[in-house]
C-alpha positions as CSV (number, residue, x, y, z in Angstrom):
1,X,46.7,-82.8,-50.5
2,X,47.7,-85.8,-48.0
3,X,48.0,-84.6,-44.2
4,X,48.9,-86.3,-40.9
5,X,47.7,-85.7,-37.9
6,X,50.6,-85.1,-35.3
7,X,48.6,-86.7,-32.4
8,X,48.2,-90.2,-34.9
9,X,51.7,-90.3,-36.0
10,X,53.0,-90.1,-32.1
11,X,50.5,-93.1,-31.6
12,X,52.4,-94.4,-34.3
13,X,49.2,-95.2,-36.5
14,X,51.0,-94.3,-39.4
15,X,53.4,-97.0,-40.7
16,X,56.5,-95.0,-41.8
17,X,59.1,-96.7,-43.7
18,X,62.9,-95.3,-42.8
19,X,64.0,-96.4,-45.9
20,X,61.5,-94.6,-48.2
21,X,60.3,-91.0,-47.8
22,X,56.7,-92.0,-48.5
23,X,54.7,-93.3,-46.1
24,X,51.9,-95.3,-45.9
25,X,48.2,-95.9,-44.6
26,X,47.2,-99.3,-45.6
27,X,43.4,-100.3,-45.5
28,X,42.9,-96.2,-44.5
29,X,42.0,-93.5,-47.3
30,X,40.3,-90.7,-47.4
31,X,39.7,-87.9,-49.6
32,X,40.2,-84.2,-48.4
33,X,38.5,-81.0,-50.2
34,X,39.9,-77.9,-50.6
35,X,40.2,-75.3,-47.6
36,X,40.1,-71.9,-48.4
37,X,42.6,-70.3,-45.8
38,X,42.5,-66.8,-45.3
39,X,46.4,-65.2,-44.6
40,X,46.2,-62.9,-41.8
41,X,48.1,-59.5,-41.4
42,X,51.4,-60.4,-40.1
43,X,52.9,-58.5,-37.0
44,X,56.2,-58.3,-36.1
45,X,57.6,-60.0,-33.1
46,X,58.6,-57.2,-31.3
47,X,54.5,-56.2,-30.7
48,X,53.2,-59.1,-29.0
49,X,54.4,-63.0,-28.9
50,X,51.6,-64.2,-29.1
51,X,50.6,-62.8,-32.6
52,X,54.4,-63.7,-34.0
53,X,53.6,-67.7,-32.8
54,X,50.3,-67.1,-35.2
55,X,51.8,-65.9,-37.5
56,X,54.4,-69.1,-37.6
57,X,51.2,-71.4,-38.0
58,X,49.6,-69.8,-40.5
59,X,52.4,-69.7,-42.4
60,X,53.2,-73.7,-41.6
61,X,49.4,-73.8,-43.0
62,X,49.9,-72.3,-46.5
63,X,52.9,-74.7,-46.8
64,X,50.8,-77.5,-46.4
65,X,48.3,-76.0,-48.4
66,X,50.8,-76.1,-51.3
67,X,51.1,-79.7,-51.2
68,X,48.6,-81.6,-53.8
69,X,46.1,-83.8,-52.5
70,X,45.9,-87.9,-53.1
71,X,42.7,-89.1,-54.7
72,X,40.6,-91.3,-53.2
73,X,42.1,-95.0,-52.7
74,X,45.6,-93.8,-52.7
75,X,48.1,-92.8,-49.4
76,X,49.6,-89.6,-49.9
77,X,53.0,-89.4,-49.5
78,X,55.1,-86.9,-47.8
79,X,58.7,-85.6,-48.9
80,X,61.1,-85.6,-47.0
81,X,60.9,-81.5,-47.5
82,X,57.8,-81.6,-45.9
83,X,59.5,-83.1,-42.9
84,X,60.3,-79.8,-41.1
85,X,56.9,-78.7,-41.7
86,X,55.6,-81.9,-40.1
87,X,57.6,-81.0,-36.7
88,X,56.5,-77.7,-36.6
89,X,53.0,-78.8,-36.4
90,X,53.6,-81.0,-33.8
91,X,55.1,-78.1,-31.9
92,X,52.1,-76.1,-32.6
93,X,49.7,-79.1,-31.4
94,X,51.9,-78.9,-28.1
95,X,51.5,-75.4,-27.7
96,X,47.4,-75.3,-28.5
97,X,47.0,-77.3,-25.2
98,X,44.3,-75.7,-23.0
99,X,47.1,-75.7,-20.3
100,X,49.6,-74.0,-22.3
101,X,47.3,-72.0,-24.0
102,X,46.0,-70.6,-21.0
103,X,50.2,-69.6,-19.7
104,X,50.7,-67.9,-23.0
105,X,47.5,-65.9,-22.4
106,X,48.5,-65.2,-18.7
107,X,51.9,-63.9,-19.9
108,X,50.1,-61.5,-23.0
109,X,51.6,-58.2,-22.5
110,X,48.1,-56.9,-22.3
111,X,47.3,-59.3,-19.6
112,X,50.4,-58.3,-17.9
113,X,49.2,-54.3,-18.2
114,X,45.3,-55.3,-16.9
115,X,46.8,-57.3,-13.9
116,X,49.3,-54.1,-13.2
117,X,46.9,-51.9,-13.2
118,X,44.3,-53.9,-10.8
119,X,47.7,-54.3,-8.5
120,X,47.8,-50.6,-8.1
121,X,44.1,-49.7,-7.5
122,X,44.2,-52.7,-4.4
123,X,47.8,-50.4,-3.8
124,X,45.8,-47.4,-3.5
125,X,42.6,-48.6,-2.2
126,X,44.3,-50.3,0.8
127,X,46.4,-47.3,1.5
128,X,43.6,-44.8,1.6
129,X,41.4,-46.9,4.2
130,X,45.0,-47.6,6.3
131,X,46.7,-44.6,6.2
132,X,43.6,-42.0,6.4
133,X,42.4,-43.1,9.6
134,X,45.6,-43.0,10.4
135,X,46.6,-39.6,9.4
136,X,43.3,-38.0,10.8
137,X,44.3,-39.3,14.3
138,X,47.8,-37.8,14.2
139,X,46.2,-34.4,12.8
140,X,44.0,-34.2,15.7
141,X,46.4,-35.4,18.5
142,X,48.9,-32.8,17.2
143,X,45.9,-29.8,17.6
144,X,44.7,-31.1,20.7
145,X,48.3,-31.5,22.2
146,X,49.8,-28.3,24.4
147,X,52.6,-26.9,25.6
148,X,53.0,-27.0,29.4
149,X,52.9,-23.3,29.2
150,X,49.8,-22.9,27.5
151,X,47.4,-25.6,29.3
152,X,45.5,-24.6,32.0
153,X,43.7,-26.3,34.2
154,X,40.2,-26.9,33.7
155,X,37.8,-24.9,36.2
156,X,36.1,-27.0,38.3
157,X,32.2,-27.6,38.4
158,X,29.7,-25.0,40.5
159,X,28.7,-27.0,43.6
160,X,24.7,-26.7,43.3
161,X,24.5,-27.2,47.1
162,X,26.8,-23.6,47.8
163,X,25.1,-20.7,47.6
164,X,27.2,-18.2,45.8
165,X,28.7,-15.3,48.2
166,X,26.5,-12.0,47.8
167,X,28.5,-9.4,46.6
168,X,28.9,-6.3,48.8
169,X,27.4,-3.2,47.0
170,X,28.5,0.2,48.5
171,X,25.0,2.5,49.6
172,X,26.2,5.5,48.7
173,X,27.7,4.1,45.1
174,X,23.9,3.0,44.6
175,X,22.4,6.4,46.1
176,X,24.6,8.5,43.9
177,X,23.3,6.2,40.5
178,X,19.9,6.8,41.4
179,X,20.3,10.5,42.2
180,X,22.1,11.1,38.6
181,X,19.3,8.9,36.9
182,X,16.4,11.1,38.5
183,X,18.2,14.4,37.3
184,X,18.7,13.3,33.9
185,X,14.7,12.1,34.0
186,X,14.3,15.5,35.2
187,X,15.8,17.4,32.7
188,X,14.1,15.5,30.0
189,X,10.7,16.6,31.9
190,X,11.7,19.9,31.6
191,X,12.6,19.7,28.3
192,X,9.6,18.2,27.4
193,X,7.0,21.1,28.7
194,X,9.1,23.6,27.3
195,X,8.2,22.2,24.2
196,X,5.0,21.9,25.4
197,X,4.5,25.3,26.2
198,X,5.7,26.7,22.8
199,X,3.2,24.6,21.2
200,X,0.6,25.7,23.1
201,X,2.0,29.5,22.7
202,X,1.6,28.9,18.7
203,X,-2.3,27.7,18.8
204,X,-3.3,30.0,20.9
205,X,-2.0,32.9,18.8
206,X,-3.2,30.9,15.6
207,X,-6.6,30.9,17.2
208,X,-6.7,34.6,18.2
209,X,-5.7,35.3,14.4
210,X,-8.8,32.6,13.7
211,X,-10.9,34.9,15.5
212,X,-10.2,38.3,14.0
213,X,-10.4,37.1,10.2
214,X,-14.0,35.4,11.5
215,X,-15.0,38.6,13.3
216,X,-13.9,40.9,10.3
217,X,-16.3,38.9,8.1
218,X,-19.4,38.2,8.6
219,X,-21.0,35.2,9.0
220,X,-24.1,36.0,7.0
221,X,-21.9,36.7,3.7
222,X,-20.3,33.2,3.6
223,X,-23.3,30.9,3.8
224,X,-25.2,30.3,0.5
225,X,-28.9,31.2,-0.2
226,X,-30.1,28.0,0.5
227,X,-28.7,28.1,3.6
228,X,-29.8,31.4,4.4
229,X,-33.0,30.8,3.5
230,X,-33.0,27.4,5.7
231,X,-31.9,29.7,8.8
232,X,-34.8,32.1,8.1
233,X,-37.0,29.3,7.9
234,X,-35.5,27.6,11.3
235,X,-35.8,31.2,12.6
236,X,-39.5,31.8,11.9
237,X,-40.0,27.6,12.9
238,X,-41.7,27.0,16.8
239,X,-38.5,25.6,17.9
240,X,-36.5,28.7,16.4
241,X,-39.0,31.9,16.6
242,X,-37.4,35.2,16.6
243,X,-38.1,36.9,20.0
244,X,-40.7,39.2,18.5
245,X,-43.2,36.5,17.4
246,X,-42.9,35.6,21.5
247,X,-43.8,39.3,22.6
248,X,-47.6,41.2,22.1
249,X,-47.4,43.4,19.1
250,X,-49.4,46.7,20.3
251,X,-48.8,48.5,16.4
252,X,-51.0,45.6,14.9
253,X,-53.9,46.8,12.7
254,X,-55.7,43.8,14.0
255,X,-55.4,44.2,17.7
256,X,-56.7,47.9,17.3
257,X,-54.1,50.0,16.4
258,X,-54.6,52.7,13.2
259,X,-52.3,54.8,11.3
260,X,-51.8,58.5,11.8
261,X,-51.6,59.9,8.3
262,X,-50.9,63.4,9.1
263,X,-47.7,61.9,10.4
264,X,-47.1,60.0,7.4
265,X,-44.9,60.8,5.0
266,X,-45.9,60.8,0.9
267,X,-46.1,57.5,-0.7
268,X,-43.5,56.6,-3.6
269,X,-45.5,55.3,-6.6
270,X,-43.5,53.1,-8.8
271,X,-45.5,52.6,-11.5
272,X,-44.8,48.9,-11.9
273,X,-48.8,47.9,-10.8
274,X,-52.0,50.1,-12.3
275,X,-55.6,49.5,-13.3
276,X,-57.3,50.4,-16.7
277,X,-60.9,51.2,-16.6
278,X,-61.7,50.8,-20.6
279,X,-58.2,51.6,-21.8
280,X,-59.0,55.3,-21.0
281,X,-58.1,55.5,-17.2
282,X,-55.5,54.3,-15.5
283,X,-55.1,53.8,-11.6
284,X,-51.6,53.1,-10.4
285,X,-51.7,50.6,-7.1
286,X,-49.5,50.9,-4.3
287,X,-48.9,50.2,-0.9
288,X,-50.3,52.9,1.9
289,X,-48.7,53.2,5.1
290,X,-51.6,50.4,6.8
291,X,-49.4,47.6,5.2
292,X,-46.6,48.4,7.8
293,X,-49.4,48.0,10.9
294,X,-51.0,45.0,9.1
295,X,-48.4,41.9,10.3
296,X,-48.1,39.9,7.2
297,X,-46.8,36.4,8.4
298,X,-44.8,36.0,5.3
299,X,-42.3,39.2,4.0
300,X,-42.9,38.8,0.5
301,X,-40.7,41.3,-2.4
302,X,-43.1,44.5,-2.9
303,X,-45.1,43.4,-0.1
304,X,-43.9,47.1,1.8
305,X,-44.7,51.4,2.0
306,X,-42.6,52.5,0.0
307,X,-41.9,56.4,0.8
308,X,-39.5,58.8,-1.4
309,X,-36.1,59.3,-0.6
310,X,-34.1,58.6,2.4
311,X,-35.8,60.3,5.5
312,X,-39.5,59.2,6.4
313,X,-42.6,59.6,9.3
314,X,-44.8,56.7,10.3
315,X,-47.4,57.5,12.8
316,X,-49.0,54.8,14.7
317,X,-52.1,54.9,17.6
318,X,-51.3,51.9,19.4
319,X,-54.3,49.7,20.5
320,X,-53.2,49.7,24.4
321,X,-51.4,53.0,26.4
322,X,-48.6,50.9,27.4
323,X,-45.1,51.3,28.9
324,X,-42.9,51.1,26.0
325,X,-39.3,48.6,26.6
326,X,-38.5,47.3,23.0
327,X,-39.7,47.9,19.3
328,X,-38.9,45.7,16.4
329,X,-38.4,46.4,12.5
330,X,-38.9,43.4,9.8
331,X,-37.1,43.9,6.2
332,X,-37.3,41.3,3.4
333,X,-34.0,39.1,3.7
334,X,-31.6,39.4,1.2
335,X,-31.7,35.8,-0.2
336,X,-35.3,36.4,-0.8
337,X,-34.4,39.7,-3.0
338,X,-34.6,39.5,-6.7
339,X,-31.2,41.7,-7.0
340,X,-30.0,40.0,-3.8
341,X,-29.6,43.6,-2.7
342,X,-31.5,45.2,0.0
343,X,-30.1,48.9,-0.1
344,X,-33.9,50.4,0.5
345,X,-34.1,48.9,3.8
346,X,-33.3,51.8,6.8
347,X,-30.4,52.3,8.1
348,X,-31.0,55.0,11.3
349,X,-34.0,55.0,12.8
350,X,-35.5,56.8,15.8
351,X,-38.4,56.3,17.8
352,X,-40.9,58.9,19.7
353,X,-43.4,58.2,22.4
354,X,-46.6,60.7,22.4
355,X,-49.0,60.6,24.6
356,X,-51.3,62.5,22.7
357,X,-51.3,63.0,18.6
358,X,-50.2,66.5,19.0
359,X,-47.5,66.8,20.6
360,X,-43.9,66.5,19.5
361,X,-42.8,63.4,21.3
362,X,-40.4,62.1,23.6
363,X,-36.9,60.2,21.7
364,X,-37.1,56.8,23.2
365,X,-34.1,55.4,21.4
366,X,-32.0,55.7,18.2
367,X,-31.4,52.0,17.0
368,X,-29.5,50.9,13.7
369,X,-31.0,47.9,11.5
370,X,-28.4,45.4,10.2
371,X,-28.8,44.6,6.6
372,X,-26.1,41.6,7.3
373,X,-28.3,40.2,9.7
374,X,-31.9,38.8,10.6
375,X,-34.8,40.1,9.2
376,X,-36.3,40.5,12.0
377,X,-34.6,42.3,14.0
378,X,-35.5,43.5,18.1
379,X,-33.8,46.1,19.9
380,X,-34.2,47.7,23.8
381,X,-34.9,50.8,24.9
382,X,-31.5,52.2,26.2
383,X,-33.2,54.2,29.2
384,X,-36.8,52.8,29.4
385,X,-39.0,54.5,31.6
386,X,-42.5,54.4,33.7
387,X,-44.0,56.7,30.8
388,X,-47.2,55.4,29.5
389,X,-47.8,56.3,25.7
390,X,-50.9,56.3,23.7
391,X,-48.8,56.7,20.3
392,X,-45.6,56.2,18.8
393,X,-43.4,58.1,15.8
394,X,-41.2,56.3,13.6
395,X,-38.8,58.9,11.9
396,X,-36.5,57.3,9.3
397,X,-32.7,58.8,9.2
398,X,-31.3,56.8,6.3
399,X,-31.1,53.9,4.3
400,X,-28.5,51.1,2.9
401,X,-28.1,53.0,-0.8
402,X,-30.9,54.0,-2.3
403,X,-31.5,57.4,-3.1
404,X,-34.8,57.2,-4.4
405,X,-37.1,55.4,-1.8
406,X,-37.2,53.1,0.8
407,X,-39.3,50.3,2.5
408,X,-41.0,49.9,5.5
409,X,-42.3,46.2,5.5
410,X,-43.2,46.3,9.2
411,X,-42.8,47.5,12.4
412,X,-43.9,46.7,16.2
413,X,-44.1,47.7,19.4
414,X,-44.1,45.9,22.8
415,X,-44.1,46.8,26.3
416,X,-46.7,46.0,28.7
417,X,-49.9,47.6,29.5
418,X,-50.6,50.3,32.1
419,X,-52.9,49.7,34.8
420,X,-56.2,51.8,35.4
């Protein structure tokens, strides 16, 4: 295929012939391969201008590729047919100038949409940094400006220098707040120790109540053994002696006084102790009436004269004539009791001075023992008296519940000794 370049044959490098529709290149051949050219979709005008012009030179190109190509040595010649093709690739070579091609891409409808587009954000960027400003000052001129009517004047600054006018406060305004503020204080007072008053109303009858319950029992029944026998123990102690054990004893065996036995009552033989004299004979031991007079230190179970019944006589020759004031009975304490009972421990007792071993007496006292309380217990003469005695009687009335015997685990008498 034989083709001309536009820009030679407007140079006139070609030698065309008017006469003859071929032309020629003298002295100038060359030989032309093949060109595959690949047709590309075509668009119609109406979408973009730019695609319809190439369109038109890709058409003008598969014209030319129709034509046949010259071998070597030869000038191809063109037909006059070709001629219109020829002119409209000059036009094309015109408009594939940079200068033209650069127009046609300026006036692309796209280009036209891109530089629409960036015309409209300057629009509204412009607009928003002139007219906001703008807009914010009349917004707050309008909310700062007044009517007439509703201005006021603006107050006009404390002098430092002038001392502000003291205001004039009425006395008796003042006298009456303070009077009406004391009497409500007052009232509150008043309120306050009646209140007062009723509380201490309430403890004082919860303590009276206290009282009875702790005087209607007794002590001595609440506290355990242990601590019964630790109170006996800090009883008997130096620091917590009963008064007895700080008074002469004038019924002690040791000190000189005896037993009068034919003022004695029988002695109750329990059986519980005996001796065997080779399995034949039998000797029952028991307690005689010199246990009472002997002052044991320690009150053990058994350890007592045990008479029968509930009424008994002890007769004692005390060791000094003496003016009798107080006489003292010890029992075993009931936490030292195997049956933690002590029901054959007397009850009523009396007591008789004699001044000689005859005679029937004179009642000194009737006392009661306490079972509840100390074992050791001391009690006064109710009418004592400048009688000297040589001996005493102690007559048993009753016991604490036993009808068979009772005990006598020792018994004193003190006084003081009559002068000669």
């Amino acid at each position: 295929m034989s083709r001309r370049s536009s820009r030679l044959m407007s140079s006139g490098y070609y030698k065309v012939d008017e006469n003859s529709d071929v032309s020629y290149m003298p002295n100038i051949s060359y030989r032309e391969n093949l060109t595959k050219v690949f047709k590309k979709r075509h668009y119609n005008g109406s979408d973009d201008p730019s695609r319809a012009e190439s369109n038109a030179i890709s058409e003008l190109w598969n014209n030319a590729d129709d034509q046949t190509v010259s071998p070597i040595g030869t000038v191809p010649a063109l037909t006059r047919s070709s001629s219109q093709s020829q002119a409209q690739i000059a036009d094309y070579s015109k408009l594939r100038h940079p200068l033209m091609f650069l127009a046609d891409m300026l006036l692309s409808s796209k280009t036209k949409k891109a530089c629409g587009l960036i015309l409209l954000l300057v629009i509204l960027v412009l607009s928003t940094t002139i007219l906001f400003p703008l807009l914010t000052s009349v917004m707050s001129s309008i909310n700062i400006t007044k009517t007439p009517s509703q201005t006021k004047s603006p107050s006009p600054l404390p002098n430092p220098n002038i001392t502000p006018p003291t205001p004039m406060v009425d006395p008796a305004v003042v006298s009456a707040a303070v009077e009406e503020k004391m009497q409500h204080r007052i009232k509150e007072l008043q309120l306050t120790q009646e209140q007062l008053i009723l509380r201490i109303q309430a403890l004082e009858t919860q303590s009276a109540k206290l009282s009875q319950d702790a005087s209607s029992t007794s002590v001595q029944d609440q506290l355990s053994p242990d601590l019964q026998q630790a109170k006996y123990r800090a009883s008997t102690s130096d620091y917590g002696r009963p008064m007895a054990d700080k008074m002469a004893d004038f019924a002690l065996e040791t000190l000189g006084a005896s037993v009068i036995y034919k003022r004695c009552s029988k002695t109750y033989h329990t059986g519980s102790a005996c001796f065997t004299l080779f399995g034949f004979l039998n000797w029952h031991l028991s307690e005689s009436p010199r246990t009472v007079i002997q002052g044991h230190p320690v009150l053990l179970p058994g350890k007592c004269w045990p008479f029968p019944g509930v009424q008994g006589t002890l007769g004692i020759s005390l060791s000094h004539p003496i003016r009798i004031t107080q006489v003292t009975l010890d029992h075993l304490p009931r936490y030292n009791s195997p049956t933690d009972r002590i029901d054959s421990a007397p009850k009523e007792f009396e007591v008789y001075g004699l001044k000689n071993k005859e005679e029937e007496g004179t009642l000194l006292g009737t006392f009661t023992y306490d079972k509840d309380g100390e074992s050791t217990q001391t009690f006064k003469l109710p009418n004592p008296s400048d009688d000297v005695y040589r001996h005493v009687e102690l007559r048993v009335l009753s016991n604490w519940g036993n009808d068979k015997h009772t005990c006598l685990y020792r018994f004193r008498v003190h006084g003081q000794i009559a002068s000669t």
